[in-house]
N, C-alpha and C positions, 0 to 999 in steps of 0.2 A: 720214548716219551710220546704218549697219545699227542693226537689233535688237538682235544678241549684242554690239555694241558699248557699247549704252546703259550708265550709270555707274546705271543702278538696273535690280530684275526684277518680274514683278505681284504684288502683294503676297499674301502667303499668307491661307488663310481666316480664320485666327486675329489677322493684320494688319489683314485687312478687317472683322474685326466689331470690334476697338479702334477703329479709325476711324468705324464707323457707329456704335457708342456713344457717342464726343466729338460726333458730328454731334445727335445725338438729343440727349444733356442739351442742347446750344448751342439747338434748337430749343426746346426751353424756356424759356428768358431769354428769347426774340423771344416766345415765347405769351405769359408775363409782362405785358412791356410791352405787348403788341396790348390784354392784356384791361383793362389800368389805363386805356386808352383808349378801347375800347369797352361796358365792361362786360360781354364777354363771358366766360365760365367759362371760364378752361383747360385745363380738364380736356377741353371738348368742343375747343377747339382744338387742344389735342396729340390729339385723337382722329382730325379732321383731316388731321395732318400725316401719321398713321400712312396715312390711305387715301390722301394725296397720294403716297408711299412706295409702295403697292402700283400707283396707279397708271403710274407710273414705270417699273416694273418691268414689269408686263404687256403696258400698253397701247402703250408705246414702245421698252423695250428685248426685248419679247417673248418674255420670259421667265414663262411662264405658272405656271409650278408654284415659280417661285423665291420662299422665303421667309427675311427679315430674319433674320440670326443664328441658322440652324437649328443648333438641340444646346443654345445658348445661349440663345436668348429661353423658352424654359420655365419654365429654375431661376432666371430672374429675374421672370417673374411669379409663380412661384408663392411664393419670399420675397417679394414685395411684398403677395402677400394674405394670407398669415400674417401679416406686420404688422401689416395691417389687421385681422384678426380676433381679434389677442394683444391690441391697443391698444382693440379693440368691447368683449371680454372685460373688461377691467378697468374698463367702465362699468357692469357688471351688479353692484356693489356693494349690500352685504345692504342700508344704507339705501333708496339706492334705487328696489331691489326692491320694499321692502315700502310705498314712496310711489307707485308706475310699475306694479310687475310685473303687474297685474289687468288696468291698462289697453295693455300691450302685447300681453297675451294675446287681448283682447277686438279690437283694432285690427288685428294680422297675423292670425288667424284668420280675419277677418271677410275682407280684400284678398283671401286666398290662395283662399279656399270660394270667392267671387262671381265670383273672375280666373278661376279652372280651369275653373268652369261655362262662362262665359261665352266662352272660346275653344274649350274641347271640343264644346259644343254650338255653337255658331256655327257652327265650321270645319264639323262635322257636316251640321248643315241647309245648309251651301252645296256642301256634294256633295263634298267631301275623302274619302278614305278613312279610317276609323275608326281604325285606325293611326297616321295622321297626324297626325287632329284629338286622338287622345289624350294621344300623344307632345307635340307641341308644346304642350297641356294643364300635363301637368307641367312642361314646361321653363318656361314661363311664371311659374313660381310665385319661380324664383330670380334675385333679385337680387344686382346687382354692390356691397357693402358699400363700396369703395374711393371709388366714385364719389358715393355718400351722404355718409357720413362724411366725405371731403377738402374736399365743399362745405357741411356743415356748420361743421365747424372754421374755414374761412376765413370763413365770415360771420359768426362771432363770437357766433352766438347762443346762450342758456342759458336759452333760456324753457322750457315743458313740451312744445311740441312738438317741438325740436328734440331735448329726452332721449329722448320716444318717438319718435325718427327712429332714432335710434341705439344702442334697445334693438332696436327691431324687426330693424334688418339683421343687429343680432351674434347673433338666434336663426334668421335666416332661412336660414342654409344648412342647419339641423335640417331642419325643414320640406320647403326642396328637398330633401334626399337620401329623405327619408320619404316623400314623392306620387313621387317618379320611382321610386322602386324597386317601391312599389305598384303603380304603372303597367305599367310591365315585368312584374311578376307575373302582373295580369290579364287584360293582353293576349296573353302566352304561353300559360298556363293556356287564356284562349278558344279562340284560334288553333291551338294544338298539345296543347294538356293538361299540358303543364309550364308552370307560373310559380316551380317552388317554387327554382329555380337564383336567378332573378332575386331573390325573395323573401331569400335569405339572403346574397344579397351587400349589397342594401341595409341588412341587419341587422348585419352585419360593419362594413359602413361607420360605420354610426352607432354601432355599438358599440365598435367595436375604435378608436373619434376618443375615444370619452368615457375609454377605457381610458387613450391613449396622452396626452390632455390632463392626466391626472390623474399618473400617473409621471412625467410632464417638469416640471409644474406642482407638485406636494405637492414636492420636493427647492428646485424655484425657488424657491418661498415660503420655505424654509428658508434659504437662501441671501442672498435678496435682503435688504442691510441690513447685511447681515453684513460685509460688502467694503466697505471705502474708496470713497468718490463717485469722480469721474472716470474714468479709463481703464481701474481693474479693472472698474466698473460696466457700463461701454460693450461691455467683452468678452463679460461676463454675459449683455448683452444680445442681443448677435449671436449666441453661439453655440446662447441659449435657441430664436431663430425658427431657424436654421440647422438645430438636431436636429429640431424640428417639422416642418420644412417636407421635409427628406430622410426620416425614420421615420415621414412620413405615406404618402409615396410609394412609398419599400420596402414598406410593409405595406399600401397601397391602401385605405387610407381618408382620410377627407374630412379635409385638412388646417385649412379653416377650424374646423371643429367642432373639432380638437384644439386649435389657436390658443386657441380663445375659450375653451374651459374650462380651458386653462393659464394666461390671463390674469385670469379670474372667478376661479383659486385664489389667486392672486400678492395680487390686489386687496384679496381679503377677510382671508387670511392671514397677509400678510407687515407686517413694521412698517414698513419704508420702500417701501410700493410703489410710488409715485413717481417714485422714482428710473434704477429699469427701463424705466417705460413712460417718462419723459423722455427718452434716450437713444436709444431707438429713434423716437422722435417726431422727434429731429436728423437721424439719418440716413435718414428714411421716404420725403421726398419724392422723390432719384433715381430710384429704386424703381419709387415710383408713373410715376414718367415715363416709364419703360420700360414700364408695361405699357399707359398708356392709347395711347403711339403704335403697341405691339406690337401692341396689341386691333387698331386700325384698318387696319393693314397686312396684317393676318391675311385681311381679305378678298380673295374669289377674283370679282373685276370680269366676269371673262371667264362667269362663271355665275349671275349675278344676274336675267339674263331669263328663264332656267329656272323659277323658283319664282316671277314677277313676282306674280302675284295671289294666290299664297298667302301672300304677303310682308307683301303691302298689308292683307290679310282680318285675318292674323296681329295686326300694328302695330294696327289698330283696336279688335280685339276686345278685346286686353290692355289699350290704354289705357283702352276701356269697361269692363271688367271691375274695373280698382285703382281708377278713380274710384267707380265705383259701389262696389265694397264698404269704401270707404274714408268714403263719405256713411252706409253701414250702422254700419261702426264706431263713428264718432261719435256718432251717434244712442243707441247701445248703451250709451256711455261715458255716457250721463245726467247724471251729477253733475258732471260735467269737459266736458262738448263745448261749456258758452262761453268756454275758452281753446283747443280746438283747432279748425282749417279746417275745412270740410268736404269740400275737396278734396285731404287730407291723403295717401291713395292715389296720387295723380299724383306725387309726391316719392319713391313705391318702382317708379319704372319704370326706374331704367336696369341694363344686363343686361350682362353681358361673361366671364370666363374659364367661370365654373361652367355656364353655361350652352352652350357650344359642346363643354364635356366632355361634360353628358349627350348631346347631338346626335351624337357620335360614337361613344357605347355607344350608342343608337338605332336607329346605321346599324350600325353590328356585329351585331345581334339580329334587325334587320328589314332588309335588305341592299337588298332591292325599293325601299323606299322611304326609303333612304339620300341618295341625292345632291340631291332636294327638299328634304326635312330640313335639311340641313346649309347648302342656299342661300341658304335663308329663315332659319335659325337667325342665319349669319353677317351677314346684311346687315341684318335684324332689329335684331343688336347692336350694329350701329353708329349705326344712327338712335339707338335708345336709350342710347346710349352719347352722342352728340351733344345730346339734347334734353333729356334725363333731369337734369344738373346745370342747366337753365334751370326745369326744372320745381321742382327743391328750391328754388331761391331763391324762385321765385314761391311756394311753398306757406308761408315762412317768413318772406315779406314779411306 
């Protein structure tokens, strides 16, 4: 039977990503079960499957540049991390705060100063170019909240380290947007004598997320409670991350900061806040499983030998750098550090969307040293993206 004979044709792109979508959630129920079996995290098996996914594609069907649901894997990680940043947000509740908020000040503060040193100057004294060692400096500072949070909720813990797990990531994309834009500034400034471009887009970013969390957020808090439970709730809910997660990106600024401070308004605000962050909590996990196989698949296999030792420099430094100022933290916390680890730092290392954005404003700014950057950055993030929910449980154990 010819070709033009067949009773079907190939299916369209739009065909093909419904199909690699059923295929991806089905990969989940299998990570599921594997992990109830082995006790491994999920989270790093669907990260897994994602690089199983790239390699598929590169190394055998040799398609080098082909990537999973291009157009569509975006707008579906980037609603999966407003989620996660709407649902961090409404942990920053004024109780809370005023039980936590000194000591999550004192703890990410401390990770972020000792992390930055300790890759900037490392990479530094190992002969990187200053650029380099800076850039991946900042990017160092931001973690992946989705990957923290999903394995703390599954393990069920409500001790105090666990709240200060979960305060620290919902402030920590501040942090990142504030040292990376920094960074940018002084290294443009050094190098060319302009940083002040860089300087006001980081200020926009952080500024124009606080702006646009509070407009989406002051109406939701008014809102929220007001509607009948169930399905007007559910709508509420969707359309609340859907306007954050598109009017972050129209306007270019940092979508988790707007999340988190629309979900700190809702929290503290509204009379049934509850009810919001329920409903997106039902529908969060697809989501999430789109992005941690999207994360893994994102890697480019064919370029991972390019950046091999600044990869490896990378991985070590950072893991030196959150343990050690995660031992400073504690120490610091005085009154509180015989309920928390001292290796409570190793629990903020895993890394994935935010950090392959800055690597690519990086490579936009510094073009030279672009396609190192982005080698090291991506493969970076999948180790830590793989190791990173083994390290939360052990910190929590």
């Amino acid at each position: 039977m010819s070709a033009s004979s067949l009773p079907w044709e190939a299916p369209s792109s739009a065909t093909a990503a419904l199909v690699l979508l059923g295929v991806i959630l089905s990969s989940s129920i299998l990570a599921d079960a594997l992990a109830a079996r082995t006790r491994l995290p999920r989270i790093s098996l669907l990260v897994l499957v994602g690089v199983g996914v790239a390699f598929v594609q590169q190394a055998l069907l040799g398609h080098s540049d082909a990537r999973p649901l291009d157009g569509l894997g975006e707008p579906l990680i980037q609603v999966a991390l407003v989620m996660v940043a709407f649902l961090l947000g409404g942990e920053l509740t004024r109780d809370r705060l005023r039980h936590t908020g000194p000591l999550i000040l004192i703890v990410s503060l401390s990770v972020i100063a000792v992390g930055v040193l300790a890759v900037g100057i490392g990479l530094w004294l190992l002969g990187f170019p200053l650029v380099v060692a800076a850039s991946l400096a900042a990017i160092s500072v931001a973690t992946d909240p989705a990957a923290v949070s999903e394995t703390v909720r599954e393990s069920g813990d409500t001790r105090l380290r666990a709240r200060l797990l979960m305060g620290i990531v919902a402030i920590d994309d501040g942090w990142g947007v504030l040292a990376f834009g920094l960074t940018m500034a002084l290294l443009g400034w050094w190098l060319s004598g302009e940083g002040s471009l860089a300087l006001l887009h980081a200020a926009w970013e952080l500024g124009g997320a606080l702006l646009l969390g509070a407009l989406v957020g002051l109406p939701a808090a008014w809102l929220t409670g007001r509607l009948r439970p169930g399905e007007p709730t559910q709508v509420e809910a969707i359309a609340l991350i859907l306007l954050l997660a598109g009017l972050a990106d129209w306007l270019d600024v940092s979508a988790l900061l707007a999340a988190m401070v629309a979900g700190a308004l809702v929290a503290n605000l509204s009379r049934h806040h509850t009810r919001s962050f329920s409903e997106i909590e039902h529908i969060e996990w697809p989501f999430l499983v789109f992005f941690f196989v999207l994360s893994g698949a994102s890697v480019d296999l064919m370029r991972l030998d390019d950046a091999l030792g600044l990869t490896l420099a990378y991985l070590l430094l950072r893991l030196g750098g959150r343990y050690l100022g995660g031992v400073l933290g504690v120490r610091l916390a005085r009154s509180r550090q015989a309920e928390l680890p001292h290796d409570i730092g190793l629990a903020l290392t895993p890394q994935a969307g935010v950090a392959m954005g800055m690597a690519l404003l990086a490579m936009e700014r510094f073009p030279e040293h672009g396609g190192v950057l982005i080698a090291a950055v991506v493969a970076s993030t999948v180790v830590f993206e793989v190791l990173g929910p083994l390290m939360v449980r052990r910190v929590l154990r």
